[in-house]
C-alpha positions in Angstrom: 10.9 16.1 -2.2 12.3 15.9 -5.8 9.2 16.9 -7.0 7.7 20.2 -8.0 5.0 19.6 -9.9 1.5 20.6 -8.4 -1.2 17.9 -8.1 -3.9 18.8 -10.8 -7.8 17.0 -11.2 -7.4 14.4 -8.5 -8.8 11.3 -9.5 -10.8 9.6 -7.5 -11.1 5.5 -7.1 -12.6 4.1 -4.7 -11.7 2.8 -0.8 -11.6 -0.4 0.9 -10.9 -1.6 4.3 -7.7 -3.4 5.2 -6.7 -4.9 8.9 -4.1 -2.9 10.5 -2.9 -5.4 12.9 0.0 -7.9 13.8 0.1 -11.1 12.8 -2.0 -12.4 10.2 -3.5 -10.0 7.7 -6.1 -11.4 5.4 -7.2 -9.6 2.0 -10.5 -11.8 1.8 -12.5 -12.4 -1.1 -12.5 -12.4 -4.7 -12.2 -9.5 -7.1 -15.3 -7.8 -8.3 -15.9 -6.8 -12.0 -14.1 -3.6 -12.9 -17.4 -2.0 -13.6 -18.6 -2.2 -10.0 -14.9 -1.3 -8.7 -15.3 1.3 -11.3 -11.2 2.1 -11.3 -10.3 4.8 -12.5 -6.9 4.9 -14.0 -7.0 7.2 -16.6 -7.3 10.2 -14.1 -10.8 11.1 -14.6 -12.3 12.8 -12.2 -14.9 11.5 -9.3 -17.1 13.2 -6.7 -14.7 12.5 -3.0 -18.3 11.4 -1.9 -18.5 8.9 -4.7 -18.8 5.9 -2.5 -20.8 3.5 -5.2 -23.2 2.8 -2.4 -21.6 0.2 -1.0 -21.7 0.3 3.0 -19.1 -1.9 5.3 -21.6 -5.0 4.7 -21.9 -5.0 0.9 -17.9 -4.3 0.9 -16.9 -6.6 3.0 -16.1 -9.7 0.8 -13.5 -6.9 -1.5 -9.9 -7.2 -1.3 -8.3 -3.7 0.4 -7.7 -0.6 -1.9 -10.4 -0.4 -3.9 -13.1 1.8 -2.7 -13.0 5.1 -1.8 -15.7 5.1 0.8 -16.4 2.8 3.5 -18.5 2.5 6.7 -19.3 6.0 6.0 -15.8 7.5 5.9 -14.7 8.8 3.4 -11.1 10.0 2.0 -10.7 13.1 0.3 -7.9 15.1 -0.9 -8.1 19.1 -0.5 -5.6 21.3 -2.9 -2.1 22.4 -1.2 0.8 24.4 -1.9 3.3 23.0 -4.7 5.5 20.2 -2.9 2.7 19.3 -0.1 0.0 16.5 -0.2 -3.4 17.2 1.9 -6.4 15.4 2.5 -9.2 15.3 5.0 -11.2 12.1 6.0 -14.6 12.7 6.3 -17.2 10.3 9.1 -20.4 9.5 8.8 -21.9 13.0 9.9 -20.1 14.8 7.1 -17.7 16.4 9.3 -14.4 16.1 8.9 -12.8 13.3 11.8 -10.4 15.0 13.8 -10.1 12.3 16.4 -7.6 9.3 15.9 -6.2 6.6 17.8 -2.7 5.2 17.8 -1.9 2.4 15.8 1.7 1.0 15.3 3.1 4.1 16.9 1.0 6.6 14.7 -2.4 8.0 14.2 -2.2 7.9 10.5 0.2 6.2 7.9 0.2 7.4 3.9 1.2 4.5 1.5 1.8 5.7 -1.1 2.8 3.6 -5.3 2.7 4.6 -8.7 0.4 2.7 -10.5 2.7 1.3 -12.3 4.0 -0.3 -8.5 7.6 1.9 -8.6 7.9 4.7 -6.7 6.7 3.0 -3.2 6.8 5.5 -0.3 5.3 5.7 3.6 4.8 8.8 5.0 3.1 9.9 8.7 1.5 13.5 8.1 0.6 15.5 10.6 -3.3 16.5 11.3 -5.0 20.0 11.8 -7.1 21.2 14.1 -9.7 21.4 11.1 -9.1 17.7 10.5 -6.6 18.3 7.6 -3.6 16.1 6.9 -0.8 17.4 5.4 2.6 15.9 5.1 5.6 16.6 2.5 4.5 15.4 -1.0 5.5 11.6 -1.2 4.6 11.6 -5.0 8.3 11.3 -6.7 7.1 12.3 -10.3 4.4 12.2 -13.4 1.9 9.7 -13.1 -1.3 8.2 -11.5 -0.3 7.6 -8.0 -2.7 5.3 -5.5 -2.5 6.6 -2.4 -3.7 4.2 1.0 -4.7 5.9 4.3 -4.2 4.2 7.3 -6.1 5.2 10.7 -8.5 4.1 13.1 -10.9 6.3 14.2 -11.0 6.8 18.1 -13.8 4.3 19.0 -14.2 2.8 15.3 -12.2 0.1 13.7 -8.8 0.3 11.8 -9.9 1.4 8.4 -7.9 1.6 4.9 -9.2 4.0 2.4 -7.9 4.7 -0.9 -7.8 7.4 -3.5 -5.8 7.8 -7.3 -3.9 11.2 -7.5 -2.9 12.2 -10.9 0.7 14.4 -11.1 0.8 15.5 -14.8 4.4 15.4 -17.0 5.9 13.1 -19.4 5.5 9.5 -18.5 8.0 6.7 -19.1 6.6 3.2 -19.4 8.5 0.7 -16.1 7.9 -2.8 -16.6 7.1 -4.5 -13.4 10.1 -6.3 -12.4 10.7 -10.2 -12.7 10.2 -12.5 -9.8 13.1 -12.8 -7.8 14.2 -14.3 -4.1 16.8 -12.0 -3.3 17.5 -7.9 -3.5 19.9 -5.4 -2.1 19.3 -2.1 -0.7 21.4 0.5 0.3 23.8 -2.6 1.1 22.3 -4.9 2.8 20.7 -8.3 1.4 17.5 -9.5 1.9 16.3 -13.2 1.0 12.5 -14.2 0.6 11.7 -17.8 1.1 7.9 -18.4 0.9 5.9 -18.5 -1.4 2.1 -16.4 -0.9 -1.2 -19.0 -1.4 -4.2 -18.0 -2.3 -7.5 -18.4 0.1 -4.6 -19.9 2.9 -2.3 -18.5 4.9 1.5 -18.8 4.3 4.9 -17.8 5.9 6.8 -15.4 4.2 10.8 -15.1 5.7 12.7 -11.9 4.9 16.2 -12.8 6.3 18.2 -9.4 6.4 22.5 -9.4 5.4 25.4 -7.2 5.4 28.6 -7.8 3.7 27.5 -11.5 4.1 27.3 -11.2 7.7 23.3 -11.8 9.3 22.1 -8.8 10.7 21.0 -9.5 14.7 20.5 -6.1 15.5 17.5 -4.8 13.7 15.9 -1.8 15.2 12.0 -1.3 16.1 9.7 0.2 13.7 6.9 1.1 14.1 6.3 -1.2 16.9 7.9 -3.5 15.1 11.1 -5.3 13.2 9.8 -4.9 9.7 6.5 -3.6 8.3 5.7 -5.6 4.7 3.2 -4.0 2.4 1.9 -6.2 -1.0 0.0 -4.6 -4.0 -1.8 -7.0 -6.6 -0.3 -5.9 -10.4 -3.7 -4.2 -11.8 -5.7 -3.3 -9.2 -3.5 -3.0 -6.3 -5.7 -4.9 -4.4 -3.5 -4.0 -0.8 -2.2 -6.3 2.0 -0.6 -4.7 5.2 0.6 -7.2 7.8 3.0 -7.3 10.4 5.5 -10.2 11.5 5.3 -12.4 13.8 6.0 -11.3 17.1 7.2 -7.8 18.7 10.6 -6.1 20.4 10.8 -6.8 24.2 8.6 -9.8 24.3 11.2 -12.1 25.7 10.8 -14.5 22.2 11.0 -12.5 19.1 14.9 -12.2 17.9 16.5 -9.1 16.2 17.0 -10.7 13.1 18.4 -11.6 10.8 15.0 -13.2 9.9 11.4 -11.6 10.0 8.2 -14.2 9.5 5.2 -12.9 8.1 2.1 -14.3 7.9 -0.3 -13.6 5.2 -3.0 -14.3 2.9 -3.6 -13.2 -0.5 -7.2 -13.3 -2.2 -6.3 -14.5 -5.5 -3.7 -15.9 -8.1 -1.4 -13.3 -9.6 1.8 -10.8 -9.6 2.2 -8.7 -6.5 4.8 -6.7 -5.4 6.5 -6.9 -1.4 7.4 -3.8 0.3 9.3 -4.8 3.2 10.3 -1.8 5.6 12.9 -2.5 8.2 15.4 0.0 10.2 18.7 -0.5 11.0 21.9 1.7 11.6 18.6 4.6 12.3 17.5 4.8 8.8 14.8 2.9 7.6 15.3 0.6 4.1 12.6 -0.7 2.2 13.6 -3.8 -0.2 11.2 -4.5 -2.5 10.3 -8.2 -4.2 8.0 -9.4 -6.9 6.3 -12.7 -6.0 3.7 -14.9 -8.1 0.8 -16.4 -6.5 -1.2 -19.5 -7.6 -0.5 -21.3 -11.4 -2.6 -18.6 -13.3 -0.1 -15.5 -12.2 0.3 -12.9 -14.9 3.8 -12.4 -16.3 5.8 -10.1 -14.5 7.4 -7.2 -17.2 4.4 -5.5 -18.1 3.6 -1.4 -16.9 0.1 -1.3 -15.9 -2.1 1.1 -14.5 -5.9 -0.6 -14.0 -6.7 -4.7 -14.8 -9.8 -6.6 -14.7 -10.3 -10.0 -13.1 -10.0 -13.4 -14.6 -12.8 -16.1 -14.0 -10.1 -16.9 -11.5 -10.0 -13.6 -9.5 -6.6 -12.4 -10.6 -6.2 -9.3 -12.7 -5.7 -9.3 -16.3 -2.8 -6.8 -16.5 -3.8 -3.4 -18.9 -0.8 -1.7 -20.7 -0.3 1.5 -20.9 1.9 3.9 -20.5 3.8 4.4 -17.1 4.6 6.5 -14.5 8.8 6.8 -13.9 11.1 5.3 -12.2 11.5 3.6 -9.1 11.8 5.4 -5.0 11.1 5.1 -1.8 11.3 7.1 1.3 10.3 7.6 5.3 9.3 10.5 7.4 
């Protein structure tokens, strides 16, 4: 990692629960008022066991990301040597879980974005026999970083819980960037044609390019041709689907084209991460999108919103958090 900073006074948000499967993935709901969600951008501290006692019925109308705690698991980061990132999730008994099941070819994924939505990364740690996670530090620099962990608990259902890591150092404010239909990543092209509703579901095509040739070749990831990730500017209210279709199913082409389908829970700017390997490296092209007529300007760094009487967040300047990564292990 190009970071040796050490993690000091994690800050705790809270968690939510996310679906973790193919096909459709619905954020459902509107957003609640910042002083329930209680975000906590600033970096100030909060007990790990801080669940705001919500339990997986009062929780369930929330869009993903937002709590820390849910259906009595609990996510909480434990200190680690300078360049590492650790963290334990806790079940219902207290004890730390040190049983997982496999879900898209891992037993946990770490999403981790700046609050500011630069600095994207997924990561796969690897687990303990005490139940700790430990993986390379994905944090690329200064700032409050949200980080999403992705599991299912052998015999439980796929979870997402979420936690705010502050890494201190000079910050540099990084406007989110302006909508756009097209990007390039370490060469290649990738088009968007879609546009996300709110409350429905809608396609969303990422068609894949290389010196203007289509790509037909993509390789599986993650059980898989792409993997797509949107965060809600504000909040980071988080959406985690997968596209339509799977490798070896007789129907599902190698490209160029992926189709998503997905729902988003409210009007507003979010960011796309799409992940896709080819050539054995994975790429991530990233896209901002606007949702719905009352969408916030792209252009602004922000670290925390509050909702409109619409549901979208009401972007909060301040200042932000470096520039722009991603990365794979």
């Amino acid at each position: 990692m190009n970071t040796a900073t050490r993690l000091s006074g994690f800050a705790l948000g809270l968690a939510a629960v996310f679906g973790a499967a193919y096909g459709v993935g619905h954020l459902a709901g509107p957003v609640t008022p910042a002083a329930d969600t209680r975000h906590d951008s600033a970096g100030a501290g909060h007990d790990a066991d801080d669940s705001g006692g919500h339990d997986g019925t009062a929780t369930a109308h929330l869009p993903g990301g937002l709590l820390v705690s849910d259906r009595g698991y609990t996510l909480q980061p434990v200190a680690a040597p300078t360049g590492q990132f650790a963290f334990r999730v806790t079940g219902p008994d207290g004890a730390p879980v040190t049983r997982y099941d496999v879900a898209h070819d891992k037993r946990m994924h770490l999403i981790v974005a700046r609050r500011d939505l630069s600095g994207f990364r997924h990561v796969h740690p690897e687990l303990g026999a005490d139940g700790t996670w430990r993986v390379d530090s994905p944090l690329g620099g200064p700032g409050v970083w949200r980080a999403f962990a992705d599991f299912t608990p052998s015999g439980g259902e796929p979870l997402t819980l979420g936690v705010d890591v502050t890494v201190p150092g000079p910050l540099a404010p990084r406007p989110l960037p302006a909508p756009a239909t097209r990007t390039t990543v370490d060469g290649y092209t990738v088009t968007l044609s879609g546009t996300p509703q709110p409350g429905r579901t809608s396609p969303l095509t990422l068609t894949v390019s290389r010196d203007g040739r289509p790509v037909t070749d993509l390789e599986p990831y993650l059980g898989a041709y792409g993997h797509l990730v949107a965060l809600r500017q504000g909040d980071l209210a988080y959406l985690h689907v997968h596209p339509e279709g799977a490798p070896g199913d007789g129907r599902t082409p190698a490209g160029p084209a992926v189709t998503f389908s997905a729902e988003v829970p409210s009007a507003g700017a979010y960011r796309l991460y799409l992940d896709f390997r080819h050539g054995g490296a994975v790429h991530t092209a990233e896209f901002t999108v606007l949702a719905g007529a009352t969408a916030p300007a792209a252009g602004t760094a922000t670290t925390g919103g509050t909702p409109t009487a619409t549901g979208g967040p009401t972007p909060t300047p301040t200042a932000g958090h470096g520039a722009p990564g991603h990365g794979h292990n």
